[in-house]
Every structure is written in C-alpha cells, then in structure tokens.
N, C-alpha and C positions, 0 to 999 in steps of 0.2 A: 140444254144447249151444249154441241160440245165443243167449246174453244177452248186452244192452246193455253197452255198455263200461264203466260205472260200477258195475253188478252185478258184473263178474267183479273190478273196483277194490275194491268193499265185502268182497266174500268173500275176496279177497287180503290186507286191512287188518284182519281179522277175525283170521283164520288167524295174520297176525304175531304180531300181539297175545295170541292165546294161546300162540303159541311163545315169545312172549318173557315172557311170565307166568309157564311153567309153566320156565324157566330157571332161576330160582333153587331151585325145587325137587329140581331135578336134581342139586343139588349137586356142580356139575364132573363131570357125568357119571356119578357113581358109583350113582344110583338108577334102574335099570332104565325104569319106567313116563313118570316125568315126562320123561328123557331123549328116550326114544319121541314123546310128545307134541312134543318142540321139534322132532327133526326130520323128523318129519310136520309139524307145521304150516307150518313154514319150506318144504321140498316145497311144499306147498298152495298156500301166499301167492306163491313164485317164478312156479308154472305158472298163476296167476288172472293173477298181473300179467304174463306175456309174453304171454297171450291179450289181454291190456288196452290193450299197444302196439300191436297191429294198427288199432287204431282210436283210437288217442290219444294225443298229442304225448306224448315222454318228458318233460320240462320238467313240466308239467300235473301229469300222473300220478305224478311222484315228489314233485312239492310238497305232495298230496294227499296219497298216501300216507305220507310222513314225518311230515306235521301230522298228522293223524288218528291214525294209530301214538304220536305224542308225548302227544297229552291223552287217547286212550283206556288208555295206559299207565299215565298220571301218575295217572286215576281208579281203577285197577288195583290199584295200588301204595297210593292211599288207602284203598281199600277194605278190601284182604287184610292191607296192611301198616303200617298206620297211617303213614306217612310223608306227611307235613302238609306243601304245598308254603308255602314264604313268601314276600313280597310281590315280590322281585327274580323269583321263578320266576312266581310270576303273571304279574308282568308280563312276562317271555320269551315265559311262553306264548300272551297275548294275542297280544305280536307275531307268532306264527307264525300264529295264525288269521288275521290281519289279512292278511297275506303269501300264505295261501293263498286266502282270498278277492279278493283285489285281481287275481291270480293267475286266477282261475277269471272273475271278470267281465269282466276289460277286457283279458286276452291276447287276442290275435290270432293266435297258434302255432295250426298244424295238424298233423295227420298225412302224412306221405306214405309 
C-alpha cells in the first residue's frame, strides 16, 4: 500500500498505543486475549514504522513517535484509569511537545 510517510507514522503510533493499553490487561501475560492484542499491535506499530523510515529521518520519526505514544498514553491512562497527571508531569509533557515540534519545524535532517 502506498501511504505517505506520516500515515504509516500515525498507524504505527496508533497500534503502540493500543498495545501498550491493552498491557495491563494482560496481566503479565496470563490472560489470553488482551496478551494477543499487545502483541499484534506492537507487530503492527514495528512494520508501519520500518515502512516509515524509508522515507523519514530516524531522528524525526522517533521523536514523533515517542511524543505522541507519551500524551496519547497519558490520555489513555486518564481515561480508563483515572490516573490524574500532576503539575511536574504536565509540565514534562509539554516539554516533549515542545521538543517534537521544534523537531518537526526547523530540523533540517533527511532521509537517505
């Protein structure tokens, strides 16, 4: 299939994120289903993101994918788990947005 480099980045970021969701479910591996889901989606998210370096600085695309994996986690984690970030983790996590954005705008990094 051929999508943009940042579609197979999104679908890769996607995938993490629900393998790494559905990890505590797993309960150390002991429950069948959720176990499944981590490692499919980890599969998922490795083979989006090695189609992703074809066409996208490693540097980039893991700074992207880290941050993105980090707040769509942290929202995750709010959502299902009540776990309430406080003001030291807010602010971590702005830094990483900030770091992948400065990242994304003014790198000069290419692929080769």
């Amino acid at each position: 299939m051929r999508l943009p480099g940042f579609a197979w980045l999104a679908i890769a970021i996607v995938a993490e994120v629900v393998a790494t969701s559905a990890l505590r479910a797993a309960d150390g591996f002991t429950r069948v289903w959720p176990s499944l889901i981590v490692v499919v989606g980890y599969a998922i998210a490795f083979y989006c993101l090695s189609i992703t370096l074809r066409t996208m600085p490693v540097g980039i695309i893991y700074a992207v994918w880290s941050g993105a994996g980090i707040l769509l986690i942290t929202l995750v984690a709010m959502l299902l788990y009540r776990q309430m970030p406080d003001v030291p983790a807010m602010i971590g996590l702005s830094l990483i947005v900030a770091g992948v954005v400065v990242l994304n705008l003014f790198s000069k990094m290419q692929a080769h």
